[in-house]
Backbone and ligand atoms as CSV (ligand in chain L), in Angstrom:
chain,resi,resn,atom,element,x,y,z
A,1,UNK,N,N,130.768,-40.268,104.749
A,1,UNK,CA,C,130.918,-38.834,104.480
A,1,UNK,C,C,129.700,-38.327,103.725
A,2,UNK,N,N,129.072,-37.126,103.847
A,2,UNK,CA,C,127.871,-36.663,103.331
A,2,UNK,C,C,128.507,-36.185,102.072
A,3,UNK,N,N,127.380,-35.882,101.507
A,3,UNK,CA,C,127.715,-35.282,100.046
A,3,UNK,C,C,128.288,-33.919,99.581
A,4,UNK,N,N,128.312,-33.130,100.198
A,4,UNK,CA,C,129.614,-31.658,100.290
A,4,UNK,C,C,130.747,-32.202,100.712
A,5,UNK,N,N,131.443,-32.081,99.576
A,5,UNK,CA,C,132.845,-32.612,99.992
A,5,UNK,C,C,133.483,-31.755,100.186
A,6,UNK,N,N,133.892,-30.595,100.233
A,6,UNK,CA,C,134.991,-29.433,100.667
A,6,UNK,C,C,134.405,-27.916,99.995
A,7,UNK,N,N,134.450,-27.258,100.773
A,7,UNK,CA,C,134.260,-25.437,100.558
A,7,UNK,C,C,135.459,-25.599,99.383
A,8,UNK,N,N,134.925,-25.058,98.206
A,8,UNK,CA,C,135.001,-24.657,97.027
A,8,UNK,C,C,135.943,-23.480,97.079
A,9,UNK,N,N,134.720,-22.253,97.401
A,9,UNK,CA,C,134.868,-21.179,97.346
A,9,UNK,C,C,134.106,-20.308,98.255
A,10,UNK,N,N,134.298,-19.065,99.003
A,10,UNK,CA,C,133.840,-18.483,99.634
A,10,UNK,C,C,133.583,-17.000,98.780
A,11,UNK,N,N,132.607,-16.817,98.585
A,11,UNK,CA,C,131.968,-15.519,97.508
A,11,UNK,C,C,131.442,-14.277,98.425
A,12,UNK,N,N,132.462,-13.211,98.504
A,12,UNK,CA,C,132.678,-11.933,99.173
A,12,UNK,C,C,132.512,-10.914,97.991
A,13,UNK,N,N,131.293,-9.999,98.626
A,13,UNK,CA,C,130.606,-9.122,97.863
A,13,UNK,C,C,131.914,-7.704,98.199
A,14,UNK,N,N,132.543,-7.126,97.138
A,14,UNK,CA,C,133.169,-5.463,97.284
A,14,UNK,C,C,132.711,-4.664,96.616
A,15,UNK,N,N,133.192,-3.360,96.760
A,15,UNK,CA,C,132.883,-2.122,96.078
A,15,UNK,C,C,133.284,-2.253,94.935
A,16,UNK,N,N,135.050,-2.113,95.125
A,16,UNK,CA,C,135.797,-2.244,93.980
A,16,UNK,C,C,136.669,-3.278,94.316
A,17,UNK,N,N,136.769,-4.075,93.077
A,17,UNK,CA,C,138.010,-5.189,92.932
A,17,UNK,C,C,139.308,-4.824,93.519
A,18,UNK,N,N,139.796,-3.966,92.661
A,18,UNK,CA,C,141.267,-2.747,92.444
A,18,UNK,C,C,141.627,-2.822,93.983
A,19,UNK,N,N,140.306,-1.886,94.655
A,19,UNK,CA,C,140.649,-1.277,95.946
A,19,UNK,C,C,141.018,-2.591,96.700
A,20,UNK,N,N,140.289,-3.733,96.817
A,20,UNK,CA,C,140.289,-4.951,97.316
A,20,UNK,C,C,141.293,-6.044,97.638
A,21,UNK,N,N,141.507,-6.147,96.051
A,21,UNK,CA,C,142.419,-6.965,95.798
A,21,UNK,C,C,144.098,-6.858,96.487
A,22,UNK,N,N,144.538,-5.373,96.495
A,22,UNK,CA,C,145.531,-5.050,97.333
A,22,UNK,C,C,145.842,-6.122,98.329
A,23,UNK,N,N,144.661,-5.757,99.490
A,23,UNK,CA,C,144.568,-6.412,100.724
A,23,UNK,C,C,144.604,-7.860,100.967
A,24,UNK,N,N,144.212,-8.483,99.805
A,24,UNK,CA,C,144.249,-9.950,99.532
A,24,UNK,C,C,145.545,-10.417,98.862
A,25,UNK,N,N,146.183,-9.717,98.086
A,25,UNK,CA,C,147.614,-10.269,97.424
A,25,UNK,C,C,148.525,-9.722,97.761
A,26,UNK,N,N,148.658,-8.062,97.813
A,26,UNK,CA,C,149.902,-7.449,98.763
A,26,UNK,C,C,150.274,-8.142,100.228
A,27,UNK,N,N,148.583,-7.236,100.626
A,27,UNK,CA,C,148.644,-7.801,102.267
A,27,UNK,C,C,148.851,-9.241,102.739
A,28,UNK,N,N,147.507,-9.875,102.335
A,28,UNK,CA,C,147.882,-11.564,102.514
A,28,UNK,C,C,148.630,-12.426,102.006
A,29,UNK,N,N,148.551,-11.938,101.202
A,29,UNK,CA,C,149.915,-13.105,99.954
A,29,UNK,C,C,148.995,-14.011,99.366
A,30,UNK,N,N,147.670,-14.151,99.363
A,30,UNK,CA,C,146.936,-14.735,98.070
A,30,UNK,C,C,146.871,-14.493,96.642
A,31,UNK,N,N,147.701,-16.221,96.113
A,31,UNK,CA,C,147.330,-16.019,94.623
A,31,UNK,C,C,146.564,-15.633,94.083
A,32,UNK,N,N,146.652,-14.707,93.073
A,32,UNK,CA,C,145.179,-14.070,91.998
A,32,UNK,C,C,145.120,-15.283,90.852
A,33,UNK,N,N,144.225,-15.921,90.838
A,33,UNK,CA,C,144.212,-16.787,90.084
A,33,UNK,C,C,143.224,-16.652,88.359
A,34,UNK,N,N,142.916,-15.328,89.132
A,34,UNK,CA,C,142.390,-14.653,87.437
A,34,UNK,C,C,141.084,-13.663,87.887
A,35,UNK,N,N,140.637,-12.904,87.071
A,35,UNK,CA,C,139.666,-11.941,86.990
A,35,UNK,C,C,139.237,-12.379,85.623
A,36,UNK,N,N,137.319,-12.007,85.915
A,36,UNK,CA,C,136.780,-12.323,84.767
A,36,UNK,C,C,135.513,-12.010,85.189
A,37,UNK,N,N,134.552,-11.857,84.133
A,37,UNK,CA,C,133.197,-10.788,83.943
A,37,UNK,C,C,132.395,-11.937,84.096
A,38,UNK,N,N,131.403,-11.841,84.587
A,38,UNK,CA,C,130.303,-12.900,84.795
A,38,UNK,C,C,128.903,-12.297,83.955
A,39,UNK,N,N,128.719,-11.904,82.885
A,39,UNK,CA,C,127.739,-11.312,81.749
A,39,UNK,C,C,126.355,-11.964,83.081
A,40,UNK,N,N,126.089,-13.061,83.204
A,40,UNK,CA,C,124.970,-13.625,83.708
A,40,UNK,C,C,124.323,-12.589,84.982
A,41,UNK,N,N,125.253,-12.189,85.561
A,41,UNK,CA,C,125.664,-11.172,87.415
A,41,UNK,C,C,125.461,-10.306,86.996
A,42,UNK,N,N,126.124,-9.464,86.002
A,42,UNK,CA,C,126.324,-8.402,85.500
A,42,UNK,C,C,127.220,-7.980,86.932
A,43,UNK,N,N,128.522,-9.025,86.943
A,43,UNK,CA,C,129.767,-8.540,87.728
A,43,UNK,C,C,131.204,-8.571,87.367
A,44,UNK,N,N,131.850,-8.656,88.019
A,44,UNK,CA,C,133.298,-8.739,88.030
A,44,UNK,C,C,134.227,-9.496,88.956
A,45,UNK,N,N,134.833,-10.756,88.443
A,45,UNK,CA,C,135.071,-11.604,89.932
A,45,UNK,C,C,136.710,-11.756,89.802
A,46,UNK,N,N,136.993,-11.823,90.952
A,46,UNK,CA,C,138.261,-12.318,91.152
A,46,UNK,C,C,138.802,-13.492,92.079
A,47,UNK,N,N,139.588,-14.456,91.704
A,47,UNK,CA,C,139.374,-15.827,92.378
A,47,UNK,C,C,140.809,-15.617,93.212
A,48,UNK,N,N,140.743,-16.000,94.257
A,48,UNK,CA,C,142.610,-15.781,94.804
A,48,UNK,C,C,142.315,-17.614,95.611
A,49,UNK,N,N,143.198,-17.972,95.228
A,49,UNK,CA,C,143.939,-19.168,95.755
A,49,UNK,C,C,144.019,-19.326,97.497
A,50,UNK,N,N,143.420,-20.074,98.566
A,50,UNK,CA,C,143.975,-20.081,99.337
A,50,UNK,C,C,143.521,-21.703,99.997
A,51,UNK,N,N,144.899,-22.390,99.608
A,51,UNK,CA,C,144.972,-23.988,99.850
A,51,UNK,C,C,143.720,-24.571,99.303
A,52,UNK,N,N,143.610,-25.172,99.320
A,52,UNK,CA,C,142.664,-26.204,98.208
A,52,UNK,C,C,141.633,-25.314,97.775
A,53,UNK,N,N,140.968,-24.023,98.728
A,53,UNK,CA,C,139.879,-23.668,98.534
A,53,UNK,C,C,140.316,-22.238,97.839
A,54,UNK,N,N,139.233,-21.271,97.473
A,54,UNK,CA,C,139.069,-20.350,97.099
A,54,UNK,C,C,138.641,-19.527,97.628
A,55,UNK,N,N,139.033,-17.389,97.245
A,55,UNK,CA,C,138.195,-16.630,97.500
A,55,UNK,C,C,137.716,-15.959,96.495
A,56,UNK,N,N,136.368,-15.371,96.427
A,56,UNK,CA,C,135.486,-15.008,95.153
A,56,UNK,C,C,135.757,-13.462,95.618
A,57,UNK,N,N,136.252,-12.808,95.030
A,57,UNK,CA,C,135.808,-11.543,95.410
A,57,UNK,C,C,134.679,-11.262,93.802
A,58,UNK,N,N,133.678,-10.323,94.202
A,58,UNK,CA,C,132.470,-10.021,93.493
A,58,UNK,C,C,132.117,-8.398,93.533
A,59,UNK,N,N,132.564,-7.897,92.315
A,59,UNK,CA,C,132.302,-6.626,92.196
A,59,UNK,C,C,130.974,-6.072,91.041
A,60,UNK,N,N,130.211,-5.543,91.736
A,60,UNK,CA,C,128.728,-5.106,90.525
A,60,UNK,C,C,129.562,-4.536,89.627
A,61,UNK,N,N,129.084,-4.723,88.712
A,61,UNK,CA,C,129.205,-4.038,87.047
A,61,UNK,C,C,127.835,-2.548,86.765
A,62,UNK,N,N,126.948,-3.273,87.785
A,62,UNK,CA,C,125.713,-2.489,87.160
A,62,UNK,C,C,125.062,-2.372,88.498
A,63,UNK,N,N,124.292,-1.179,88.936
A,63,UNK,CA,C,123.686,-1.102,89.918
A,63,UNK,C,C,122.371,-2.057,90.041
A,64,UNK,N,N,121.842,-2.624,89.072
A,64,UNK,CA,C,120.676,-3.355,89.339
A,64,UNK,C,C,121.223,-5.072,89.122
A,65,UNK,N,N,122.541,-5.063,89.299
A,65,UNK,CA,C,123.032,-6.020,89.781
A,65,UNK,C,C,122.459,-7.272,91.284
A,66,UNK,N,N,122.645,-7.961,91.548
A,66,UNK,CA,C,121.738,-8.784,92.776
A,66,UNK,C,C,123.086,-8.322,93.681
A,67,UNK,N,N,124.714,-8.288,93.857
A,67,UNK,CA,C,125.362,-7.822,94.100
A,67,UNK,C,C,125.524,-6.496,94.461
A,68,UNK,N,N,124.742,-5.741,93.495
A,68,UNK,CA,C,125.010,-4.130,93.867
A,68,UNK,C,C,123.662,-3.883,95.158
A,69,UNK,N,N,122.848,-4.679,95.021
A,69,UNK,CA,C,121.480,-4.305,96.164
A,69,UNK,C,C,122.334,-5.037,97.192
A,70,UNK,N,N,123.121,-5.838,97.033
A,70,UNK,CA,C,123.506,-6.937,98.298
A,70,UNK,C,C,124.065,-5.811,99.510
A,71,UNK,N,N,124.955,-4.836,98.386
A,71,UNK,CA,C,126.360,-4.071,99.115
A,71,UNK,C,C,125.533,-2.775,100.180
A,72,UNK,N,N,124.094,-2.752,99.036
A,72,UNK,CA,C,123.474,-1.309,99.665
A,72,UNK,C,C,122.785,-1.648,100.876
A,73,UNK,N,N,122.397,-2.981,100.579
A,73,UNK,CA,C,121.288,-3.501,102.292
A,73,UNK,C,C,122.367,-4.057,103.159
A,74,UNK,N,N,123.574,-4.162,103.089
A,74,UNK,CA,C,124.605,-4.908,104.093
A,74,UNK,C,C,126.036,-4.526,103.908
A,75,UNK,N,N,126.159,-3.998,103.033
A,75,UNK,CA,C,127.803,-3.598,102.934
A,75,UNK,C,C,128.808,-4.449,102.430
A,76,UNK,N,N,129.606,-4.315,102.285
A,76,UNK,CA,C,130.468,-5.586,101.800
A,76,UNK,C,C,130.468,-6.385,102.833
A,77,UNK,N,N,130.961,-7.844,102.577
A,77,UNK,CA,C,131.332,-8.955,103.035
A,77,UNK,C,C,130.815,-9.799,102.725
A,78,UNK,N,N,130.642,-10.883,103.503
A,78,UNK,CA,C,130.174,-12.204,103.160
A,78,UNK,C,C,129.288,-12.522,101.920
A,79,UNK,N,N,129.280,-13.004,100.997
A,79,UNK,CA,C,127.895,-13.056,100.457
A,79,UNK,C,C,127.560,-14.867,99.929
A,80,UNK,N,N,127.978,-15.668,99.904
A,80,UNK,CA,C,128.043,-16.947,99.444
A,80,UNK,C,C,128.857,-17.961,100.183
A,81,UNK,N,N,128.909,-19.345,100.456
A,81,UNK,CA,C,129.585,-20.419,100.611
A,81,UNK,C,C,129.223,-21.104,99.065
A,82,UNK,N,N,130.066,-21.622,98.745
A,82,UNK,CA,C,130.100,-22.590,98.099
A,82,UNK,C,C,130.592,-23.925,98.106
A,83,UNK,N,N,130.210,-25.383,98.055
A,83,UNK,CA,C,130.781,-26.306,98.360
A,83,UNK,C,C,130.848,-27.493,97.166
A,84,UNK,N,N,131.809,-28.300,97.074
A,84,UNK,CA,C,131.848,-28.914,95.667
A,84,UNK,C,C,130.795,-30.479,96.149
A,85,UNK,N,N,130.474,-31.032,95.184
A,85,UNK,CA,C,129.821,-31.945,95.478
A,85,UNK,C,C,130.448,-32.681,93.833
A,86,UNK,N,N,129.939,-34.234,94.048
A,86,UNK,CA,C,130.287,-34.942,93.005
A,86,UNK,C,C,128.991,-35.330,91.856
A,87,UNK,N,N,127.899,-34.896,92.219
A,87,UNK,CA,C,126.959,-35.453,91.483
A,87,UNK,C,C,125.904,-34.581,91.646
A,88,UNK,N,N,125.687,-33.231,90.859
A,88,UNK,CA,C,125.064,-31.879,91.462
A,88,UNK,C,C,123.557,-32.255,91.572
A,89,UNK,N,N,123.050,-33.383,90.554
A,89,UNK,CA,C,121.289,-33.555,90.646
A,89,UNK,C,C,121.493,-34.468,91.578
A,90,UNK,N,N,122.233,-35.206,92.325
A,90,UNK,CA,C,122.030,-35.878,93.488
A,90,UNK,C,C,122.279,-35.364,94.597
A,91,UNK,N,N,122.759,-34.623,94.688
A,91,UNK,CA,C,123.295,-33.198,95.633
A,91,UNK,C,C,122.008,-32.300,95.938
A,92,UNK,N,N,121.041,-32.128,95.053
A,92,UNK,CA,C,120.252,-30.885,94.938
A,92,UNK,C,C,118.634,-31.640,95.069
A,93,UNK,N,N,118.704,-32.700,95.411
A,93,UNK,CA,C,117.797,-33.769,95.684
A,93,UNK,C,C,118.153,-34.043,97.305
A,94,UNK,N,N,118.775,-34.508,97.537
A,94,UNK,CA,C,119.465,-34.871,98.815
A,94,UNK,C,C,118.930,-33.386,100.074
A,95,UNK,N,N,119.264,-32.302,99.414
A,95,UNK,CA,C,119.269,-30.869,99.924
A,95,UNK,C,C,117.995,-30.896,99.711
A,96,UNK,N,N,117.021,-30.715,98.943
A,96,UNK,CA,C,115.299,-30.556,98.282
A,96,UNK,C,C,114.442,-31.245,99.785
A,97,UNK,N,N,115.583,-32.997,99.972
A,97,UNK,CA,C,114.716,-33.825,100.997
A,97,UNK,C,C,115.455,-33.263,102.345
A,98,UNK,N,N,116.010,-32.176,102.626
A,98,UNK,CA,C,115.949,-31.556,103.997
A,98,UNK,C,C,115.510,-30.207,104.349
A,99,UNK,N,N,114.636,-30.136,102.686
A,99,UNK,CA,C,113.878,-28.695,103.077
A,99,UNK,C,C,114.463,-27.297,102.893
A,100,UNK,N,N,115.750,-27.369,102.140
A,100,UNK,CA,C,116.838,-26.345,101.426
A,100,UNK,C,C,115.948,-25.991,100.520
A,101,UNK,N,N,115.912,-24.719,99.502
A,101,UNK,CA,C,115.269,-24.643,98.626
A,101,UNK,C,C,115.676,-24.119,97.401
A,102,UNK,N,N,115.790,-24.566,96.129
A,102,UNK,CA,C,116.601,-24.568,95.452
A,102,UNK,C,C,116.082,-23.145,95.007
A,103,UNK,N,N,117.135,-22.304,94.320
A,103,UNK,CA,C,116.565,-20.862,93.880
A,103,UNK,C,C,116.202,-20.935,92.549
A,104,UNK,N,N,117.202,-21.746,91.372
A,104,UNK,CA,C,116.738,-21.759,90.214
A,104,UNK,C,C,116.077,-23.772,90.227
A,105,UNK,N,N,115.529,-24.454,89.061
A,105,UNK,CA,C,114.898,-25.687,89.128
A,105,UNK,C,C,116.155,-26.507,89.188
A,106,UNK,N,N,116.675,-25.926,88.148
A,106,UNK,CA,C,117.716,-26.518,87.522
A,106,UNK,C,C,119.016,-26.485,87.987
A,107,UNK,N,N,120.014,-27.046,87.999
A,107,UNK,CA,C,121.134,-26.817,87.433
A,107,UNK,C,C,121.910,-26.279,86.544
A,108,UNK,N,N,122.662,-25.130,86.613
A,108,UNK,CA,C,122.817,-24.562,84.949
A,108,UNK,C,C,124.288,-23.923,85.381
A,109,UNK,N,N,125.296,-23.992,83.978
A,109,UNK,CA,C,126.740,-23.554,84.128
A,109,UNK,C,C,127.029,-22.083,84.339
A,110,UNK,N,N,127.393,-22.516,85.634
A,110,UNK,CA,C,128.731,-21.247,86.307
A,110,UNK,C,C,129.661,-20.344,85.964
A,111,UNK,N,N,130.393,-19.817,86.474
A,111,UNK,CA,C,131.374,-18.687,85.445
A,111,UNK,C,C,132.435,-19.708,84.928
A,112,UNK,N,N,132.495,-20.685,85.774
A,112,UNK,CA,C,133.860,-21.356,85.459
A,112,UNK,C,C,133.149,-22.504,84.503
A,113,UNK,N,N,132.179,-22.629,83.566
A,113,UNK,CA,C,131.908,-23.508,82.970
A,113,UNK,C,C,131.243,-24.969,83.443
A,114,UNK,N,N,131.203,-25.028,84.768
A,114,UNK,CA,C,130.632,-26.253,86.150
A,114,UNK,C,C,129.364,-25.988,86.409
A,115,UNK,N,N,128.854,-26.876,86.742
A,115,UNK,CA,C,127.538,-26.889,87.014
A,115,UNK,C,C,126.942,-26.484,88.380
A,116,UNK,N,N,126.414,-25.546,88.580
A,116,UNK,CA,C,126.016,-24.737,89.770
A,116,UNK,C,C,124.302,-25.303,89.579
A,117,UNK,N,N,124.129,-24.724,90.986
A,117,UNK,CA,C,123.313,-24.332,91.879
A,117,UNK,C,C,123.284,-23.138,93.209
A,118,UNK,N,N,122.181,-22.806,93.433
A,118,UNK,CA,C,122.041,-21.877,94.504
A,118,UNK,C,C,120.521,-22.478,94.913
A,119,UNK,N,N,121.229,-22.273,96.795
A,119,UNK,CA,C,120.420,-22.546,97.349
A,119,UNK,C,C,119.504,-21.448,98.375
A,120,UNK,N,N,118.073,-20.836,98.652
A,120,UNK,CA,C,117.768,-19.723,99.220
A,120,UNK,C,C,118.347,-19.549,100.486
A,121,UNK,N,N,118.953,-18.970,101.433
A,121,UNK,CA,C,119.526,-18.263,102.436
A,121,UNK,C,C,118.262,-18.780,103.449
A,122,UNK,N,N,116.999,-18.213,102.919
A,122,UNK,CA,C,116.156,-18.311,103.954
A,122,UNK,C,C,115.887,-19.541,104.588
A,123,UNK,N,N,116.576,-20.700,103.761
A,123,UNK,CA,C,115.857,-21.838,103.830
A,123,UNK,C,C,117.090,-22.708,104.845
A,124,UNK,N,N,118.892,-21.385,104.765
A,124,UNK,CA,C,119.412,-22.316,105.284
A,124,UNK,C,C,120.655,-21.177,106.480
A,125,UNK,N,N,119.544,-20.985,107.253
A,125,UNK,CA,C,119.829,-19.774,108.405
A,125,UNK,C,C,120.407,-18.469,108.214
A,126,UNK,N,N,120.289,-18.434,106.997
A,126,UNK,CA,C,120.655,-16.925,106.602
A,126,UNK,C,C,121.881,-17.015,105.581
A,127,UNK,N,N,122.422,-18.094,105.013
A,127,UNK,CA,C,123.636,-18.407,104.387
A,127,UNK,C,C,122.968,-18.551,103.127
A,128,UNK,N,N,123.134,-18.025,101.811
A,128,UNK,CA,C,123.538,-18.578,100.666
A,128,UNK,C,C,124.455,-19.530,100.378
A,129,UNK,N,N,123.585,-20.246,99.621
A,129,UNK,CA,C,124.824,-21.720,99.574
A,129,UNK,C,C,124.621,-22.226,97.970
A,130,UNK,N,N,126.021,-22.507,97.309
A,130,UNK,CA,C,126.357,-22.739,96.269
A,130,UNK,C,C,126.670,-24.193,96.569
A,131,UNK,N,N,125.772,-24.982,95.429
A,131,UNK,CA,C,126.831,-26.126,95.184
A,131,UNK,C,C,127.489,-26.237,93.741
A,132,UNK,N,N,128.738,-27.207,93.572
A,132,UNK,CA,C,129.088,-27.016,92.314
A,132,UNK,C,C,130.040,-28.361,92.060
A,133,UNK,N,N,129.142,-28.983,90.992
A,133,UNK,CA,C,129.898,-30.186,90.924
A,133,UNK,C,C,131.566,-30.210,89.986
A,134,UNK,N,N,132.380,-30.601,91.060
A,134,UNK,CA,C,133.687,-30.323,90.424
A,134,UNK,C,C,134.810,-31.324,91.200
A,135,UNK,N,N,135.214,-31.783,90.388
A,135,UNK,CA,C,136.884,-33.130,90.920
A,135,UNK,C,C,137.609,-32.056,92.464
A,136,UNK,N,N,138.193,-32.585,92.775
A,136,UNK,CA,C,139.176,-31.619,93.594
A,136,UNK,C,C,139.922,-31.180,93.305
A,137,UNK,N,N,140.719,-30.317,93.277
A,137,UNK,CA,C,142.223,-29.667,92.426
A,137,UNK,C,C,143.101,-30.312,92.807
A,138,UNK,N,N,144.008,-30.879,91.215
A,138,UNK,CA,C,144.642,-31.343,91.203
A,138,UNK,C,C,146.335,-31.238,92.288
A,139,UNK,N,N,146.488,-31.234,93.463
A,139,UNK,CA,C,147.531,-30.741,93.896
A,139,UNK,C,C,148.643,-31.027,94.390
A,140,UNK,N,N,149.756,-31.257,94.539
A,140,UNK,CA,C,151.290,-32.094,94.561
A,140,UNK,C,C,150.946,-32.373,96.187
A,141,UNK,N,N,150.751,-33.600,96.318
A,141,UNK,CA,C,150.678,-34.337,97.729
A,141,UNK,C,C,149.661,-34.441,98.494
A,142,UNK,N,N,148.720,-34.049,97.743
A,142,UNK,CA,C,147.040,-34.949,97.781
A,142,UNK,C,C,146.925,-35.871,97.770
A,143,UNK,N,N,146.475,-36.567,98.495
A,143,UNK,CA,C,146.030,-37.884,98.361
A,143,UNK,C,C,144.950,-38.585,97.238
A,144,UNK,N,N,145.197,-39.719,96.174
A,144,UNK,CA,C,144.923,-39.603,94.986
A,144,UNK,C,C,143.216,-40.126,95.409
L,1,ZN,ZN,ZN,130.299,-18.573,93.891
């Protein structure tokens, strides 16, 4: 098995949370598993539960947000994959030797306190790609 072990999270750029969120917990029946400010983004995220993985919804706080230019050159939707890996500087090495390109040098902690990375879009067909080293969630009839 390669070193991305399972989509994390999928990080979807909106206008507004409020307006959003409806459609994801009324409509779909996804858990809200919390809202919280990302000071670093200068955003507003909301995580909803769906089976092992996640959805990010991502709302600008501030127009000179990387989020708020995202919404004006493309509109909402897509904006991130994220995938968990077990060992993020061996992960981000592994990715380096197939020509991915890392956006920051480093490794440095995430909203959720985990160790992220971002990888450039350009480097990997037009996708932003998050890695983030993290266990799997703990869940009743997982295999241990
Ligand atoms: Zn993310």
């Amino acid at each position: 098995m390669g070193f991305l072990k399972e989509v994390d999270h999928i990080g979807i750029a909106v206008q507004s949370l409020d307006a959003s969120l409806r459609l994801y917990t009324d409509g779909l029946g996804l858990a809200l598993d919390g809202v919280r400010e990302v000071p670093r983004y200068r955003i507003r995220i909301a995580m909803l539960r769906c089976g092992e993985s996640y959805l990010e919804l991502m709302e600008p706080l501030s127009p000179e947000a990387e989020v708020a230019r995202f919404l004006e050159r493309r509109g909402e939707g897509l904006h991130h994959i994220c995938y968990r890996v077990e060992d993020i500087r061996e992960a981000l090495r592994a990715c380096e030797a197939i020509g991915l390109t890392p956006i920051t040098r480093e490794p440095y902690l995430g909203a959720a306190g985990l160790p992220v990375v971002f990888l450039h879009p350009k480097s990997a067909h037009g996708v932003l790609v998050e890695l983030v080293e993290k266990k799997a969630p703990d869940l009743p009839g997982r295999p241990a």
